[in-house]
C-alpha positions in Angstrom: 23.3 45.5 -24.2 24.8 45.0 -20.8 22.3 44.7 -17.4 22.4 44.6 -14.2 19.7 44.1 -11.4 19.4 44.2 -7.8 16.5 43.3 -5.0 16.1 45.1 -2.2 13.5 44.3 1.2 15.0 47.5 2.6 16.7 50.6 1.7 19.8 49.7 3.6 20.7 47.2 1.5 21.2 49.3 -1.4 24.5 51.1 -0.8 26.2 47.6 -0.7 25.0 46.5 -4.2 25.1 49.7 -6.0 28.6 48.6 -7.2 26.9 45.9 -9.0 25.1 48.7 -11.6 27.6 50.9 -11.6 29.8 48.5 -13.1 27.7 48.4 -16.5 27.7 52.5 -16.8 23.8 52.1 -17.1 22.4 55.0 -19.3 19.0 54.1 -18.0 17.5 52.7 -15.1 14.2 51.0 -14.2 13.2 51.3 -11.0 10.1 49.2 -9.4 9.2 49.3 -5.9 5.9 49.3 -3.6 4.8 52.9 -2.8 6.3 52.7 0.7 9.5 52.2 -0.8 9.5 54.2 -3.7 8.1 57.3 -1.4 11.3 57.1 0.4 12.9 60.4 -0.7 16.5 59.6 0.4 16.1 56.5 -2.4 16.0 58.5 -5.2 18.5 61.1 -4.3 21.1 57.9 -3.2 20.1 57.1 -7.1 20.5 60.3 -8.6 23.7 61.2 -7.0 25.2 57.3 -8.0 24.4 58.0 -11.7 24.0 61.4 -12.1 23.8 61.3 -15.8 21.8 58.2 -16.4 17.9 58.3 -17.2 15.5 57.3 -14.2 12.2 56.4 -14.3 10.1 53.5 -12.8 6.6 53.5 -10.8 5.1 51.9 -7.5 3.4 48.1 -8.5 1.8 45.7 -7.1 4.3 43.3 -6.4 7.8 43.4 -8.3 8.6 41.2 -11.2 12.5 40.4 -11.7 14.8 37.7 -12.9 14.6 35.5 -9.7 10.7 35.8 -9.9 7.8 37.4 -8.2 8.3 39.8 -4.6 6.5 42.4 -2.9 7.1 45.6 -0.8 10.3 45.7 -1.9 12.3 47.7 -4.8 14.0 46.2 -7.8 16.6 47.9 -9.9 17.7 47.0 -13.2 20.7 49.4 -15.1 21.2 49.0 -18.7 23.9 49.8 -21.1 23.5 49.9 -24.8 24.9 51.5 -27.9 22.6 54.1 -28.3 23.5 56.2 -25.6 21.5 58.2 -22.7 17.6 57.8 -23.9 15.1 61.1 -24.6 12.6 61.0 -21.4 9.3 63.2 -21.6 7.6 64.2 -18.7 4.1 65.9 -17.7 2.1 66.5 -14.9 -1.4 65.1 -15.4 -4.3 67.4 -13.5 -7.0 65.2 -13.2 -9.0 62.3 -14.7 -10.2 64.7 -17.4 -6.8 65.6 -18.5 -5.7 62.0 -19.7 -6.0 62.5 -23.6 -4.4 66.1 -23.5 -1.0 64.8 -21.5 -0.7 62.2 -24.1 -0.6 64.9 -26.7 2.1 66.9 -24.5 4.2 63.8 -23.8 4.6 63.3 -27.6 5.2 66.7 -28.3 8.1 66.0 -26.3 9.7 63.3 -28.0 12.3 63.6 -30.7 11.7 61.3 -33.9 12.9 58.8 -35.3 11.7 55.9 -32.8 11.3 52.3 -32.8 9.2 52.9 -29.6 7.6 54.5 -26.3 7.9 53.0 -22.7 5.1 54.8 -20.6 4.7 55.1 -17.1 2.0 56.7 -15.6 -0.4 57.0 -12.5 -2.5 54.2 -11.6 -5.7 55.6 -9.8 -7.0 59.0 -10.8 -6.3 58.3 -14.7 -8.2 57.1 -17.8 -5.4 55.1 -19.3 -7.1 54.5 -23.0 -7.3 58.1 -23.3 -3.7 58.6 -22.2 -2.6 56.4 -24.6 -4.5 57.7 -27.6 -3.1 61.1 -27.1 0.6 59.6 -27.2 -0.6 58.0 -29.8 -2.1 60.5 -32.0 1.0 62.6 -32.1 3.6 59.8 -33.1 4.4 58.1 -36.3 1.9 54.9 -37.3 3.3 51.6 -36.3 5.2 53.1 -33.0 4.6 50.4 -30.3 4.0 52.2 -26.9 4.6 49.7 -23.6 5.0 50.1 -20.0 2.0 50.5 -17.3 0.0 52.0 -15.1 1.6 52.2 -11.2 -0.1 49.9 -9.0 -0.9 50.0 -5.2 -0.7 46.8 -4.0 -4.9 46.2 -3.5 -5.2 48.9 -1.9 -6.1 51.5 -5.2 -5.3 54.7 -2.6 -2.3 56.2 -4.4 0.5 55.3 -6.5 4.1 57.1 -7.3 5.9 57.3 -10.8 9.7 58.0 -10.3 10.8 60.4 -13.4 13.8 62.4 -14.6 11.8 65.0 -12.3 11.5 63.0 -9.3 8.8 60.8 -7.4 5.2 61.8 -7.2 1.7 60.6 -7.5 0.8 62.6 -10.7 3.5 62.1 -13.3 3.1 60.6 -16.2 6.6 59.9 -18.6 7.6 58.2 -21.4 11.0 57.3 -22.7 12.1 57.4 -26.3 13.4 54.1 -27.7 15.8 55.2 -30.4 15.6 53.7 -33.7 17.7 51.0 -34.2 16.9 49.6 -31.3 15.3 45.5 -32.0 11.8 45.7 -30.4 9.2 42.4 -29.7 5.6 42.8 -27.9 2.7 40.4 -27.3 -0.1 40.5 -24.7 -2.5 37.5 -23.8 -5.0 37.1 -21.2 -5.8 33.6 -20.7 -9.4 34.8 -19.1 -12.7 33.4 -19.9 -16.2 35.3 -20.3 -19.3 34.2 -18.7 -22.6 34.9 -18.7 -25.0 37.1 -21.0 -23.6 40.1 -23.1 -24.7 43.3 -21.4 -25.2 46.4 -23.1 -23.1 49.5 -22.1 -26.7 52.0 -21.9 -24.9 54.6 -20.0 -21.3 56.1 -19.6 -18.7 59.1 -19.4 -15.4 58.1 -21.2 -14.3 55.4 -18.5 -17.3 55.8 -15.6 -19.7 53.1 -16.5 -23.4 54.0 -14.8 -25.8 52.1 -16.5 -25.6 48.4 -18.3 -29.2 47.5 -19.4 -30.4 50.5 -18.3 -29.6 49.7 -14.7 -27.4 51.0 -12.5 -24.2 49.2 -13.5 -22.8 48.8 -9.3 -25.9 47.0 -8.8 -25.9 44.7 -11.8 -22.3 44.1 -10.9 -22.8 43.2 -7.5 -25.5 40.3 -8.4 -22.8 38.6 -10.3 -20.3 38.9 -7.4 -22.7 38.0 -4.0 -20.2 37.6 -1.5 -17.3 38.5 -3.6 -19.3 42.5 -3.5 -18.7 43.1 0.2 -14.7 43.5 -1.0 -15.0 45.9 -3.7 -13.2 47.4 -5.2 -10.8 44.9 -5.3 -12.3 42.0 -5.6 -13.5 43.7 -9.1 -9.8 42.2 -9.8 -11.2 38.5 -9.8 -14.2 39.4 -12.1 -13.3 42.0 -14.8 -15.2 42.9 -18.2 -14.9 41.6 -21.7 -15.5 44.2 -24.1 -17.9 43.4 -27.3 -19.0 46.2 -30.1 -22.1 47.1 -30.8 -22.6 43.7 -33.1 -21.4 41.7 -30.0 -18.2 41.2 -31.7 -15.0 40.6 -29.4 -12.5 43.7 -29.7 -9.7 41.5 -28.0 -9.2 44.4 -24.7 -10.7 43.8 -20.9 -11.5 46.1 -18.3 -10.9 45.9 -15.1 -12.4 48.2 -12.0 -10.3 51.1 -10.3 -12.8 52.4 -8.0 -16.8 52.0 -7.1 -19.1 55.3 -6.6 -22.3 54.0 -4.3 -24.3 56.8 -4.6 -24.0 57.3 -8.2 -24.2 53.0 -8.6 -21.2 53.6 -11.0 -18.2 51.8 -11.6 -14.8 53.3 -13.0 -13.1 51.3 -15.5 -9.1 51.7 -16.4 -10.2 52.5 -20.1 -12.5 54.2 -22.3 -16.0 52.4 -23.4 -18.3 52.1 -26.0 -21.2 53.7 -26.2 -24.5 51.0 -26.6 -21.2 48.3 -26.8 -21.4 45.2 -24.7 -19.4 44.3 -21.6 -19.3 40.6 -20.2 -18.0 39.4 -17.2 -14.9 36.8 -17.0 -13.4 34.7 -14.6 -9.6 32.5 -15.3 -7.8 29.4 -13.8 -4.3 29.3 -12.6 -3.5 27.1 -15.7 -5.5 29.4 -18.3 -3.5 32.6 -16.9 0.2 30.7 -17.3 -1.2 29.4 -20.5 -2.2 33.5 -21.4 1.5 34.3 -20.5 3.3 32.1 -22.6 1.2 33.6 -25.7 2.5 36.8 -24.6 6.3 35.5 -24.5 5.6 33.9 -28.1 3.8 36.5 -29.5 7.2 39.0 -28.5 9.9 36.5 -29.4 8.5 36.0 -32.8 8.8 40.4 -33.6 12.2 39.8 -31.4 14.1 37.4 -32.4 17.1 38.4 -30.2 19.5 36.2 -28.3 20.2 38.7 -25.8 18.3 41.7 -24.2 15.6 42.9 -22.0 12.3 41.5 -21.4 9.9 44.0 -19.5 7.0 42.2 -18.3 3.7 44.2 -17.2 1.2 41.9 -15.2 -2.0 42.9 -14.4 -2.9 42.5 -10.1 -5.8 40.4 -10.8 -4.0 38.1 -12.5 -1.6 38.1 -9.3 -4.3 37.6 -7.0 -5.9 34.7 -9.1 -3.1 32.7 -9.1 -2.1 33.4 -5.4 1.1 31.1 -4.6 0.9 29.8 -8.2 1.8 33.3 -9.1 5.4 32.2 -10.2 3.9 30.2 -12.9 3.6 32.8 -15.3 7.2 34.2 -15.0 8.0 30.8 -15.4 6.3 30.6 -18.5 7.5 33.7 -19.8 11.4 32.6 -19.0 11.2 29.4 -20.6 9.8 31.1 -23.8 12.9 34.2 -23.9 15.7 31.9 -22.1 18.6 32.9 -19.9 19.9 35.7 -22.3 16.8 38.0 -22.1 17.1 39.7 -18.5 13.4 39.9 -16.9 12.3 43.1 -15.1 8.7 44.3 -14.5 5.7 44.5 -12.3 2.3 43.8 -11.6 0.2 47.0 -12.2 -3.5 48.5 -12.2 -3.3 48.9 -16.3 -1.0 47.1 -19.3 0.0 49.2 -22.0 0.6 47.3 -25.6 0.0 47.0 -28.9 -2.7 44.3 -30.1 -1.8 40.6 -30.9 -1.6 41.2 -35.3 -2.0 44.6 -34.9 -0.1 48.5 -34.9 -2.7 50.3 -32.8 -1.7 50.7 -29.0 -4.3 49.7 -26.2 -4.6 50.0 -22.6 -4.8 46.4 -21.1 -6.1 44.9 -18.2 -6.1 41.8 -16.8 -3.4 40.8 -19.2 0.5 39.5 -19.3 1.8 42.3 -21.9 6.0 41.7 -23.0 8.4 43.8 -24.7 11.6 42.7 -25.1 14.6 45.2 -26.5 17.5 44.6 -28.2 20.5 46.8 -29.6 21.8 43.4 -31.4 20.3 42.2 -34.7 17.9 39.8 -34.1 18.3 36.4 -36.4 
């Protein structure tokens, strides 16, 4: 596998470095930027018409994650060659909210088997990203990892962009086929700690949360945040939920808010939840969340054994904001774990798509470090 990455602050600067991809014959390229950048039409077409025959896809973040660190509104590029050729890409409009589940179910309808995995990209705002998952899910083999991310925003939850073999625009969703053969690692770790009593989930539709205790969640919420509550909904990043079954047990996933409704007093959640489940809050230190992220990197490295390859890391904007100018900490973490051969590209998004720590089943993440890491070498 062969890689090369650039940074850009503006679009000017990318006609003198597209030499720099264009001399590893990329088959596929990931693309992360802000939304400003990334809604730049002239960037994609300067992309397309570079590598006309190479596979594009990418989404708007949060800040950009790449091999010299952490940036933000700015783009990062990464081109990679491998033996398997140009990769199968999948692509659907989703319609609304509502229609999460059902362009799961279309994407995979797309995609030609045999795989050793999905890479999904999708919109970060107006999405339930469980159910998205679960209908990509539900119409591929058992075992198939799926990893990627939901677009992020910055903090500003408004509106995100996903750049696709079909262009850039706020409601695509695609996924790329990773072809069999290809060496695949994953892990995801949080590092965040719960606080507080258990509080049952008495009221909800898929991923709008109206009533916990039967009260109205918004105003439960806000008691736990005070001050934090005037900033909503993105000081929801700081504070998300644990989620518990029904016998309080821990189910390993978090959620984290996408949007506040006042007059309804509910809160939307990037995921499904349980009905009559528990949510508790959580809060995390710098040193828990760089702790959380070298899990991850261990967790991937010991499915992926590889010398060489690409590590795509998919950081959750809380996490970003929590650590503030610690932020670099975590990539850090994660480089000293994969080492200089394993090329770091990523982002920090509104949603983390990975499989379970021990497990097969996909999940929608938040507030987590999630790492893939692909190969086309044998891993020893």
């Amino acid at each position: 596998m062969q890689i090369a990455q650039i940074k850009l602050g503006q679009f000017d600067q990318l006609a003198s470095q597209l030499d720099e991809l264009k001399a590893v014959e990329p088959q596929w390229l990931l693309v992360f930027g802000s939304r400003a950048f990334l809604a730049d039409t002239l960037l994609y077409s300067v992309i397309r018409q570079s590598f006309p025959s190479a596979v594009v896809l990418g989404c708007s973040t949060a800040g950009e994650i790449s091999a010299g660190g952490v940036g933000e509104d700015g783009c990062v590029i990464t081109a990679i060659h491998w033996r398997f050729g140009v990769p199968q890409c999948a692509v659907t409009q989703l319609r609304d909210m509502q229609d999460s589940e059902q362009a799961g179910q279309r994407l995979s309808a797309q995609l030609q088997q045999p795989l050793s995995g999905v890479l999904l990209f999708a919109q970060g705002v107006n999405i339930n990203g469980s159910a998205l998952v679960a209908g990509l899910e539900s119409g591929l083999p058992a075992g198939v990892p799926i990893m990627g991310g939901l677009a992020g925003d910055g903090t500003a939850f408004n509106q995100t962009v996903v750049i696709s073999p079909a262009g850039v625009a706020a409601d695509t969703v695609v996924a790329m086929a990773i072809p069999a053969g290809v060496s695949v690692g994953h892990g995801s770790y949080g590092g965040w700690r719960p606080f507080g009593p258990a509080r049952r989930v008495s009221r909800h539709e898929g991923n709008v949360l109206y009533e916990l205790d039967d009260e109205p969640a918004l105003d439960v919420y806000k008691r736990y945040l005070g001050e934090y509550a005037e900033q909503l909904p993105s000081s929801g990043l700081l504070f998300p939920f644990e989620m518990l079954g029904q016998d309080h047990s821990a189910l390993g996933v978090v959620r984290t808010i996408l949007g506040v409704d006042e007059a309804s007093g509910s809160l939307t959640l990037a995921g499904d939840l349980i009905s009559d489940g528990y949510l508790r809050l959580m809060h995390a230190s710098n040193d828990a969340l760089a702790d959380g992220a070298e899990s991850a990197a261990l967790a991937a490295r010991a499915l992926n054994g590889a010398v060489s390859g690409l590590g795509l890391l998919v950081s959750c904007v809380g996490r970003k904001l929590v650590m503030g100018g610690r932020v670099e900490e975590e990539i850090e973490a994660v480089a000293g774990v994969l080492g200089p051969q394993i090329s770091l590209a990523g982002f920090y998004s509104y949603g983390e798509i990975s499989p379970l720590l021990g497990a097969t089943g996909c999940k929608l993440h938040n507030q987590t470090m999630t790492i893939s890491i692909l190969s086309d070498q044998p891993y020893e």
